[in-house]
ChimeraX commands (.cxc) that place a marker at each C-alpha (Angstrom):
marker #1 position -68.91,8.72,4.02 radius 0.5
marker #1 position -70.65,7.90,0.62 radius 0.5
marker #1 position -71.71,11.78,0.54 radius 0.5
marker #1 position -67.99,12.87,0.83 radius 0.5
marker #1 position -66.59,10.27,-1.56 radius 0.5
marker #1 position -69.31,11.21,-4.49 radius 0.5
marker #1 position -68.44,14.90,-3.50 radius 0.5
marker #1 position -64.67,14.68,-3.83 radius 0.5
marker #1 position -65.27,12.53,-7.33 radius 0.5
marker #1 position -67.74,14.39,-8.66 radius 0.5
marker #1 position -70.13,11.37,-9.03 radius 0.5
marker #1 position -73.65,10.61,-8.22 radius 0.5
marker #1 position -75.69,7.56,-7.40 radius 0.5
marker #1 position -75.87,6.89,-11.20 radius 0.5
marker #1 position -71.94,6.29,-11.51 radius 0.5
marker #1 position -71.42,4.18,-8.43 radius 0.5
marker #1 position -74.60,2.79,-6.59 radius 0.5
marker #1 position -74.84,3.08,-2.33 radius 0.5
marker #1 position -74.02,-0.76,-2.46 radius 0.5
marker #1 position -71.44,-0.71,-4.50 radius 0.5
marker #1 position -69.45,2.24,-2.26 radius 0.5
marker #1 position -70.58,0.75,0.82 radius 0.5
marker #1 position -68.51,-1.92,-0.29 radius 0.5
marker #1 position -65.58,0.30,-1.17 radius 0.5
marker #1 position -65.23,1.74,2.31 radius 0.5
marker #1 position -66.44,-1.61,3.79 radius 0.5
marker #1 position -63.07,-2.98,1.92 radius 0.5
marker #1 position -61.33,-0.14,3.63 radius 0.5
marker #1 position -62.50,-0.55,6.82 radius 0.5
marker #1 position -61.30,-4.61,6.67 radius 0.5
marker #1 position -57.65,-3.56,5.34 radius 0.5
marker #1 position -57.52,-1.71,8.35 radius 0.5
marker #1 position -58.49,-3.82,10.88 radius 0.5
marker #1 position -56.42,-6.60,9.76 radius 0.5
marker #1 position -53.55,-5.17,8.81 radius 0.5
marker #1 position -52.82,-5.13,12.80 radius 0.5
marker #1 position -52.99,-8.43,14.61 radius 0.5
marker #1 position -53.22,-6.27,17.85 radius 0.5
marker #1 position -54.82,-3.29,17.34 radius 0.5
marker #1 position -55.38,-1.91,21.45 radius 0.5
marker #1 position -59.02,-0.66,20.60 radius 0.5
marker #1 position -59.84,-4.40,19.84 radius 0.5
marker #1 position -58.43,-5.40,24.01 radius 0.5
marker #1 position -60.85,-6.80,26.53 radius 0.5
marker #1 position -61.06,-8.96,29.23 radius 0.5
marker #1 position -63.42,-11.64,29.79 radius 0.5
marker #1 position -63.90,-14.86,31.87 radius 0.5
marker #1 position -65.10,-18.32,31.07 radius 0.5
marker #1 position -65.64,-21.47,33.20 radius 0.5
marker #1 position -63.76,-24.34,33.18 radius 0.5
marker #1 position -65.80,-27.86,33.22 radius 0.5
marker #1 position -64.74,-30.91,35.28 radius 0.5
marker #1 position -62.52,-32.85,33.30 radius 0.5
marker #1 position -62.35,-31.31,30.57 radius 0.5
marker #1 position -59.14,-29.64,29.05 radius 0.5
marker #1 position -60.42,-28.30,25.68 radius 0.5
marker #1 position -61.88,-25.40,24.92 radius 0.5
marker #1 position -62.87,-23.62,22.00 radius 0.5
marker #1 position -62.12,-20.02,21.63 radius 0.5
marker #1 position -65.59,-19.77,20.85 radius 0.5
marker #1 position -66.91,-21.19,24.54 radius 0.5
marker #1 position -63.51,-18.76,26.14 radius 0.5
marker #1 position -65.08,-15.77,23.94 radius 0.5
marker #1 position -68.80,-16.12,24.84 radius 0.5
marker #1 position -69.21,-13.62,26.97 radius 0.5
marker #1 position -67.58,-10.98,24.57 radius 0.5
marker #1 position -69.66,-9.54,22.25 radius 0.5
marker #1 position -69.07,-11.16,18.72 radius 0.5
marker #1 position -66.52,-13.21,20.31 radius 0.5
marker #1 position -62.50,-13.37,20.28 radius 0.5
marker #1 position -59.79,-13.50,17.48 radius 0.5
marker #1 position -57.02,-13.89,19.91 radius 0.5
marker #1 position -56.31,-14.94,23.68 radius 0.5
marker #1 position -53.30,-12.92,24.90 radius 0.5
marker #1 position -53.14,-14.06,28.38 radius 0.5
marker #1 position -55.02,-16.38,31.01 radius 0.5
marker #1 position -54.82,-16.68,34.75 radius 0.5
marker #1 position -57.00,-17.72,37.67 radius 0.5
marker #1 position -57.98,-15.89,40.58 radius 0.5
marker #1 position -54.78,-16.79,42.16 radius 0.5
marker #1 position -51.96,-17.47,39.82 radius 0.5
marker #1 position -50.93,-16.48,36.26 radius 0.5
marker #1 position -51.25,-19.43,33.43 radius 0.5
marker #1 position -48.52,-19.61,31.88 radius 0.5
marker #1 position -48.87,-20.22,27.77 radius 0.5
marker #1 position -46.74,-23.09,27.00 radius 0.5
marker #1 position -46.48,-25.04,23.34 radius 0.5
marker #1 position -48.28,-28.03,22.65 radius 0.5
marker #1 position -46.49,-30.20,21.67 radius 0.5
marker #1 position -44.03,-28.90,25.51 radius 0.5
marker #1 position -47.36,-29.29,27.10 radius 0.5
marker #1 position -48.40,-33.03,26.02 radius 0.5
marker #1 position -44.62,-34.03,26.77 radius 0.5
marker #1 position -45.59,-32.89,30.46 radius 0.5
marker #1 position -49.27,-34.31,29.85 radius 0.5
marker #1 position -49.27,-37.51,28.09 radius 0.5
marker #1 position -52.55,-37.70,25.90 radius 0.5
marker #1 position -53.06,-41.41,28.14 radius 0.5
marker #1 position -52.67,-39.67,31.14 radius 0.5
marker #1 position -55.35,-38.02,33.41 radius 0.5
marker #1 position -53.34,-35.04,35.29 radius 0.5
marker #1 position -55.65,-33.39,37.05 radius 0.5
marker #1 position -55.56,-30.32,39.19 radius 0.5
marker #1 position -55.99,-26.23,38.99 radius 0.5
marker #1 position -54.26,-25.50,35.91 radius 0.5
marker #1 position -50.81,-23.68,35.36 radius 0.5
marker #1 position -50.09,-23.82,31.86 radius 0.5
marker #1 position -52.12,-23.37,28.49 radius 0.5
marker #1 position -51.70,-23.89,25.02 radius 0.5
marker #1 position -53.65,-22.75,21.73 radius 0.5
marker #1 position -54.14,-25.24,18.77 radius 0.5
marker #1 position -56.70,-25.22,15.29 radius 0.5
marker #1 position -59.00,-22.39,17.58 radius 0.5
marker #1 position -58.86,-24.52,21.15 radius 0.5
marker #1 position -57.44,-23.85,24.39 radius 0.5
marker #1 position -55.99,-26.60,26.74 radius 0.5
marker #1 position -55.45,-26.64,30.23 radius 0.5
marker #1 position -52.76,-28.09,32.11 radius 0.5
marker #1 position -53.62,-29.79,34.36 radius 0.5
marker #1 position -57.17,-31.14,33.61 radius 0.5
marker #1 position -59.51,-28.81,36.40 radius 0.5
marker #1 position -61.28,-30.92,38.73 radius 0.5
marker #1 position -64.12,-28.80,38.86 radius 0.5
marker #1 position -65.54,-25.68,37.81 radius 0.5
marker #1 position -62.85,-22.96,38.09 radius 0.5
marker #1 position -63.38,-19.37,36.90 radius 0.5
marker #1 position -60.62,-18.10,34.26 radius 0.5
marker #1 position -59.66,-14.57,33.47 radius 0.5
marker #1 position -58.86,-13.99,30.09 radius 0.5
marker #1 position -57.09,-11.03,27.89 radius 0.5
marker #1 position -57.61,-10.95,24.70 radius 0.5
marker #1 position -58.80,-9.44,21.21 radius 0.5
marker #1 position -62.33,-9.36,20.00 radius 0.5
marker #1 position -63.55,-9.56,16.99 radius 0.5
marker #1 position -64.32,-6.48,14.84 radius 0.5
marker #1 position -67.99,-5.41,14.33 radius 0.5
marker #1 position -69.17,-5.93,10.54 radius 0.5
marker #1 position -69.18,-2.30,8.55 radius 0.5
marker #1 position -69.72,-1.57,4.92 radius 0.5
marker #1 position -72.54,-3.31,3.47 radius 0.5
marker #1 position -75.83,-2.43,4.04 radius 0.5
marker #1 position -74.64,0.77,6.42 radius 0.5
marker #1 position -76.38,4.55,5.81 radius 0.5
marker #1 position -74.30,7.32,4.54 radius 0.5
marker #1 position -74.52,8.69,8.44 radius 0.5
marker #1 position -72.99,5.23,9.78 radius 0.5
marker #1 position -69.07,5.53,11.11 radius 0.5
marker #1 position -67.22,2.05,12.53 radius 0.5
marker #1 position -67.75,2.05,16.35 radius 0.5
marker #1 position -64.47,0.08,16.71 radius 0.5
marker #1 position -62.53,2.51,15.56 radius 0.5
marker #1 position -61.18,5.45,16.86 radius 0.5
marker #1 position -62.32,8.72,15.03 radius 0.5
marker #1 position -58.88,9.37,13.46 radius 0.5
marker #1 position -59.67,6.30,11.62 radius 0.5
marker #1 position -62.52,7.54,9.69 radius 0.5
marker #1 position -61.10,9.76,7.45 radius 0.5
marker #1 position -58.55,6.94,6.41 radius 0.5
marker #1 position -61.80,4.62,5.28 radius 0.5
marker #1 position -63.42,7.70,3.37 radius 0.5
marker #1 position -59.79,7.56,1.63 radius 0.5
marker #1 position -59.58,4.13,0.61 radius 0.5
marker #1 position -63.26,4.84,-0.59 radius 0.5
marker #1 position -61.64,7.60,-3.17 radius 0.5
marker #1 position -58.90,5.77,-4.29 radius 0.5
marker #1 position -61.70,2.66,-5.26 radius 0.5
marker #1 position -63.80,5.29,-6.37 radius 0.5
marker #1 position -61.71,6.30,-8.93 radius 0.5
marker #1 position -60.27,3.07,-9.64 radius 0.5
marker #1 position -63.96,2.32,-10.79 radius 0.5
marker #1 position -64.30,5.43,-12.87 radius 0.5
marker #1 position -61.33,4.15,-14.89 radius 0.5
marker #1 position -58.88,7.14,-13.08 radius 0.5
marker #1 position -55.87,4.95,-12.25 radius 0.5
marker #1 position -53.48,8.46,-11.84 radius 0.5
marker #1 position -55.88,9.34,-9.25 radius 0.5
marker #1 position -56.70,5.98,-7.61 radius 0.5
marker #1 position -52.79,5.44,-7.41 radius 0.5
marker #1 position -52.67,8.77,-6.08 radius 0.5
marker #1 position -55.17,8.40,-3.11 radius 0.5
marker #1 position -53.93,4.76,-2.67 radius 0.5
marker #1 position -50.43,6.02,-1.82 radius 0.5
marker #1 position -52.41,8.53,0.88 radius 0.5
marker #1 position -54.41,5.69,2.09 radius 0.5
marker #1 position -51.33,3.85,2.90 radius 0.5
marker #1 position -48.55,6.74,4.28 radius 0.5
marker #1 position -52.10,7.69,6.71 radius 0.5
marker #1 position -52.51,4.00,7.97 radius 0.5
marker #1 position -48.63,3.61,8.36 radius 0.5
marker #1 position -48.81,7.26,10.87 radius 0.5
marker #1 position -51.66,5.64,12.66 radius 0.5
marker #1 position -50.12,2.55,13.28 radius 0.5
marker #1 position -46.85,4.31,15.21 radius 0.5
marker #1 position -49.31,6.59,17.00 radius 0.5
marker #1 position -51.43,3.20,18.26 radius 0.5
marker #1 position -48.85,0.86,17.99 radius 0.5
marker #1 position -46.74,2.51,20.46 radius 0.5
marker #1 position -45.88,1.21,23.47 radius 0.5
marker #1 position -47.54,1.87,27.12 radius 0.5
marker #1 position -46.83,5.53,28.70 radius 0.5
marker #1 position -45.50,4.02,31.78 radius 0.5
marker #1 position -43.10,1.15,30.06 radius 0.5
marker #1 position -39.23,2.21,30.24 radius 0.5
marker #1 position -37.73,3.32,26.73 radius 0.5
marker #1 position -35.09,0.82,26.05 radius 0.5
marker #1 position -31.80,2.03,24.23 radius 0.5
marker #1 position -29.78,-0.45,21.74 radius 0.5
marker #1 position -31.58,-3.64,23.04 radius 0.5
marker #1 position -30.10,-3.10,26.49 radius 0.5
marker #1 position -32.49,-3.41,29.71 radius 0.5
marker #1 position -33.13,-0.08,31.57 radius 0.5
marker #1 position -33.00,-1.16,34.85 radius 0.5
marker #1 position -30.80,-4.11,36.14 radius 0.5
marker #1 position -32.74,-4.99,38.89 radius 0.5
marker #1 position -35.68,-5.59,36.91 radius 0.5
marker #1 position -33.98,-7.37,34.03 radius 0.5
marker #1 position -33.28,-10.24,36.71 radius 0.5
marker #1 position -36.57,-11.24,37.58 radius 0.5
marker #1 position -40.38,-9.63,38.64 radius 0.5
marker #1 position -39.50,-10.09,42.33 radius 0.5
marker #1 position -36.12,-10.45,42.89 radius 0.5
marker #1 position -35.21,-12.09,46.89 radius 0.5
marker #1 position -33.00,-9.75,47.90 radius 0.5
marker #1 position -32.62,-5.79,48.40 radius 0.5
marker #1 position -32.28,-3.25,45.65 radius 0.5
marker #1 position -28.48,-1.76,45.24 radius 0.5
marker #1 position -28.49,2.27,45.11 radius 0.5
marker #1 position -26.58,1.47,41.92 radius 0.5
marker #1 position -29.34,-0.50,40.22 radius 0.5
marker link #1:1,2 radius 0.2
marker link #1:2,3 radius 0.2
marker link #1:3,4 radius 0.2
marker link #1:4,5 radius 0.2
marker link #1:5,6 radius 0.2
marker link #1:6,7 radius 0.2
marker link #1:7,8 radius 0.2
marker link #1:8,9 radius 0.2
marker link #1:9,10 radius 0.2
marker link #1:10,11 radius 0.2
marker link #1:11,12 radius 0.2
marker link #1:12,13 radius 0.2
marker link #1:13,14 radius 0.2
marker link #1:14,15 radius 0.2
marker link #1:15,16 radius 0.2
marker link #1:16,17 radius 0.2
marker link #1:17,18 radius 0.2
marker link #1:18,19 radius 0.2
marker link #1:19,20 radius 0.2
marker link #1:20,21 radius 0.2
marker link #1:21,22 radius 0.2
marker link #1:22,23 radius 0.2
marker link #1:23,24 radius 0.2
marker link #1:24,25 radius 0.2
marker link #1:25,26 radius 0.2
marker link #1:26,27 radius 0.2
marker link #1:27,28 radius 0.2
marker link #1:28,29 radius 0.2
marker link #1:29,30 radius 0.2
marker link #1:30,31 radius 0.2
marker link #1:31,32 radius 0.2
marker link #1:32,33 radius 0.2
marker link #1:33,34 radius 0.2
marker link #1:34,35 radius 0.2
marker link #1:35,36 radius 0.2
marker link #1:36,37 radius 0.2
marker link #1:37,38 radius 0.2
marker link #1:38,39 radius 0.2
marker link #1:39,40 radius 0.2
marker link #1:40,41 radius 0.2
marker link #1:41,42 radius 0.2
marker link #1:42,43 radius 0.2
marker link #1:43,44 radius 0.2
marker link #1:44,45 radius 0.2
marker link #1:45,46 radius 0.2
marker link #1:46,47 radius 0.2
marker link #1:47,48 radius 0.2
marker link #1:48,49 radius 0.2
marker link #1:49,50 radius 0.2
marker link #1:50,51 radius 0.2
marker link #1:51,52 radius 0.2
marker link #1:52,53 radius 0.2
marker link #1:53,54 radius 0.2
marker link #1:54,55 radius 0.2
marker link #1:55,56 radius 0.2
marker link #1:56,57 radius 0.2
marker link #1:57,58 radius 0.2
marker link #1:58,59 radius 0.2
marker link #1:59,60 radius 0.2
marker link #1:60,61 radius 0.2
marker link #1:61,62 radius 0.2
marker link #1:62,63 radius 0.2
marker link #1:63,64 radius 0.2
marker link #1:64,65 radius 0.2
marker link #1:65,66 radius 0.2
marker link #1:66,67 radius 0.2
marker link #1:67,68 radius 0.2
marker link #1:68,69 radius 0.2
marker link #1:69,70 radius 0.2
marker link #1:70,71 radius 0.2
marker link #1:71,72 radius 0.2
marker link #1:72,73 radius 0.2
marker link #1:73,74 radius 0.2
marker link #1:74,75 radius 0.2
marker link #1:75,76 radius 0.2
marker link #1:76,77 radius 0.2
marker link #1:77,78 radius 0.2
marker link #1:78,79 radius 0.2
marker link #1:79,80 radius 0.2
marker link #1:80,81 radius 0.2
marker link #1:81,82 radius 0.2
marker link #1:82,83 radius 0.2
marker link #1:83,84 radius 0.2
marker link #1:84,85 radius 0.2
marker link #1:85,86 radius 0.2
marker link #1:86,87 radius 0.2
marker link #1:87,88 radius 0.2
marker link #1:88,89 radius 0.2
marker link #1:89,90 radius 0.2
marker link #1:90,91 radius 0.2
marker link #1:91,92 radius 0.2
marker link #1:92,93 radius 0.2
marker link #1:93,94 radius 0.2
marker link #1:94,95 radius 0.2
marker link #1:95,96 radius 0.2
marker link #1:96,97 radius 0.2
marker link #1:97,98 radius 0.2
marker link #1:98,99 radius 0.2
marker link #1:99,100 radius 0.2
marker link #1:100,101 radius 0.2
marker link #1:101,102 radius 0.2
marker link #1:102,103 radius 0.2
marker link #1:103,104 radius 0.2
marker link #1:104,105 radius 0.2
marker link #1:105,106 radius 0.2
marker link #1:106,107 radius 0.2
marker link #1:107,108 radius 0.2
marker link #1:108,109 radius 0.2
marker link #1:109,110 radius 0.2
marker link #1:110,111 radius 0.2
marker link #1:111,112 radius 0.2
marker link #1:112,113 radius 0.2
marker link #1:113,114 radius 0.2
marker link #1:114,115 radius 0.2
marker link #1:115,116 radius 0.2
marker link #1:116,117 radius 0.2
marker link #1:117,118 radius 0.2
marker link #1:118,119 radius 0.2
marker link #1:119,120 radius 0.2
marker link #1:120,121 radius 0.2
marker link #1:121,122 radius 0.2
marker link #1:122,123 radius 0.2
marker link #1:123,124 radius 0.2
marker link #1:124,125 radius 0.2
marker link #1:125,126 radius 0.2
marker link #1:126,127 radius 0.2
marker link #1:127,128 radius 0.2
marker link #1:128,129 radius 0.2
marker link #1:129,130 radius 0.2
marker link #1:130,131 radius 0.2
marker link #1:131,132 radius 0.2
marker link #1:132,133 radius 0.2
marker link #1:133,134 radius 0.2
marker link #1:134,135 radius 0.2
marker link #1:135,136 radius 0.2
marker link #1:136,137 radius 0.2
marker link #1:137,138 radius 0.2
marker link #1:138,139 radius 0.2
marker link #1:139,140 radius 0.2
marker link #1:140,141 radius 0.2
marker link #1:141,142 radius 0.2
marker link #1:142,143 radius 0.2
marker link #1:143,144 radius 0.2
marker link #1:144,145 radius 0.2
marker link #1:145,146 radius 0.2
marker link #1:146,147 radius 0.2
marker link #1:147,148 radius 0.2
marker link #1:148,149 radius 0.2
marker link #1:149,150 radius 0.2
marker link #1:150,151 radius 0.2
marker link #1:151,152 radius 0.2
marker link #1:152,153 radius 0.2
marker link #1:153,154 radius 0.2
marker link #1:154,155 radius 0.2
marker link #1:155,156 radius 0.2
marker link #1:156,157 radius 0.2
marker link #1:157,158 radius 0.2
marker link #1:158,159 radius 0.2
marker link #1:159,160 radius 0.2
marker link #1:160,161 radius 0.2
marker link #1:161,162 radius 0.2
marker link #1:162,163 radius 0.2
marker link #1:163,164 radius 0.2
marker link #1:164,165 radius 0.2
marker link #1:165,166 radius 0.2
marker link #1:166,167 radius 0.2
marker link #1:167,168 radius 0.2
marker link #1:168,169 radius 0.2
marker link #1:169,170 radius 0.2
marker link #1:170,171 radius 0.2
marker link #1:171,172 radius 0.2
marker link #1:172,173 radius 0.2
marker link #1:173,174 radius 0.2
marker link #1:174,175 radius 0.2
marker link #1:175,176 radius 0.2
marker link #1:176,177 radius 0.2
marker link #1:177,178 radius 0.2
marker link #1:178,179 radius 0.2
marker link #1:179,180 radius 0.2
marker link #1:180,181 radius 0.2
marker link #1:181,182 radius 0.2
marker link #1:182,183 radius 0.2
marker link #1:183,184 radius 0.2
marker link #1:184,185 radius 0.2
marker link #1:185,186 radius 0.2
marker link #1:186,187 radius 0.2
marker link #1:187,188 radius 0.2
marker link #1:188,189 radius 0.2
marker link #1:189,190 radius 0.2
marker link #1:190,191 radius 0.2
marker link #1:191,192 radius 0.2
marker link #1:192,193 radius 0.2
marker link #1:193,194 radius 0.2
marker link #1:194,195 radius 0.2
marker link #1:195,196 radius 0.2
marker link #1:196,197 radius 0.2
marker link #1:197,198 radius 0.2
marker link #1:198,199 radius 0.2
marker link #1:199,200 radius 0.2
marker link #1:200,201 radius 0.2
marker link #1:201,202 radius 0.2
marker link #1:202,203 radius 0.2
marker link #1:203,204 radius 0.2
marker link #1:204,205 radius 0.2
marker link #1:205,206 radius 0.2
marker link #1:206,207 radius 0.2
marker link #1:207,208 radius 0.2
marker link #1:208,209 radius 0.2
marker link #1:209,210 radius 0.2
marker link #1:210,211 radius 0.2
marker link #1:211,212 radius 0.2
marker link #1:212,213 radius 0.2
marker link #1:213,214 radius 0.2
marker link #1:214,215 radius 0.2
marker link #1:215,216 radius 0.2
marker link #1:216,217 radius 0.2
marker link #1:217,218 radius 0.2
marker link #1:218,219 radius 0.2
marker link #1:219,220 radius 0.2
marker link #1:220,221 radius 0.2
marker link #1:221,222 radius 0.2
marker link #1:222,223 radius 0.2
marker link #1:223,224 radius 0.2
marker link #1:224,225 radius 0.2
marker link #1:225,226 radius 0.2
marker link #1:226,227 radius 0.2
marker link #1:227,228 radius 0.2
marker link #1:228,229 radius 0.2
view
């Protein structure tokens, strides 16, 4: 990426150091990832075990087994049931603080980086857990050969542009930095639709209206399915 940058600038090592660009894109590369809460390439699923007793847990311990560790839980559930996220403050109306209810849990909640359980397991219990990791360091310190590996390739090219627009931001260019800036941005707003969009298989819904009666009432309704529906 440095190689095309200096190339498109007309620059050398002399006008902006490898550091220094490294930097740049490594700037780039951040505005990117976090200008998404829930970027899908970021999705995994992990598991953690639940201690006696214990109804705390810090996303840290949920996120060990993921490499670098999560951002965000999405969704927990046990080998037999769904967990259903709840508030806290909802969840320690049901749970007094003074009171001990123990049992396989049914509802979380997420406070200052913990997870609690409702109710307080018994025992060891394993829990399955969605959620978002954390994005691999890139920038500083990386070759000129080096791309992100947690982004998809379309990506790239969108980091080599924020690189430009800094590039000539630092060469004192601001008709050009503006320039590239304002491609930086209309790039990272098409990517977002394309990624952002939902799942192939969900239902297109037209003016906030459900598309299918039947399932707007519930996941498993107890009766038959009208022709009509």
């Amino acid at each position: 990426m440095r190689s095309y940058v200096r190339s498109v600038v007309d620059i050398d090592t002399a006008d902006i150091s490898d550091d220094t660009l490294n930097r740049f894109l490594g700037e780039g590369y951040d505005v990117i990832v976090y200008s998404e809460k829930r970027w899908p390439f970021f999705e995994v699923s992990t598991t953690f075990d639940t201690v006696a007793d214990q109804k705390d847990y810090t996303l840290a311990a949920v996120g060990t087994l993921v490499t670098g560790g999560l951002r965000e839980i999405a969704a927990i559930r046990t080998d037999s049931h769904v967990v259903s996220f709840v508030g806290r403050d909802a969840g320690d109306v049901v749970y007094p603080l003074n009171v001990t209810g123990s049992g396989s849990p049914w509802w979380w909640s997420y406070w200052g980086e913990s997870v609690r359980l409702y109710a307080t397991p018994t025992g060891v219990e394993t829990m399955n857990v969605r959620g978002y990791k954390n994005p691999t360091a890139f920038g500083a310190g990386v070759s000129d050969s080096t791309e992100p590996t947690d982004l998809p390739t379309p990506f790239h090219m969108v980091i080599a542009t924020y690189g430009l627009a800094r590039a000539y931001e630092q060469q004192e260019d601001p008709t050009m930095a503006a320039q590239y800036f304002q491609i930086f941005n209309q790039e990272l707003d098409n990517l977002k639709a394309r990624y952002d969009d939902m799942p192939a298989p969900q239902p297109v819904l037209l003016n906030s209206r459900s598309a299918s009666r039947w399932r707007s009432m519930t996941i498993l309704p107890n009766r038959l399915r009208y022709s009509w529906e």
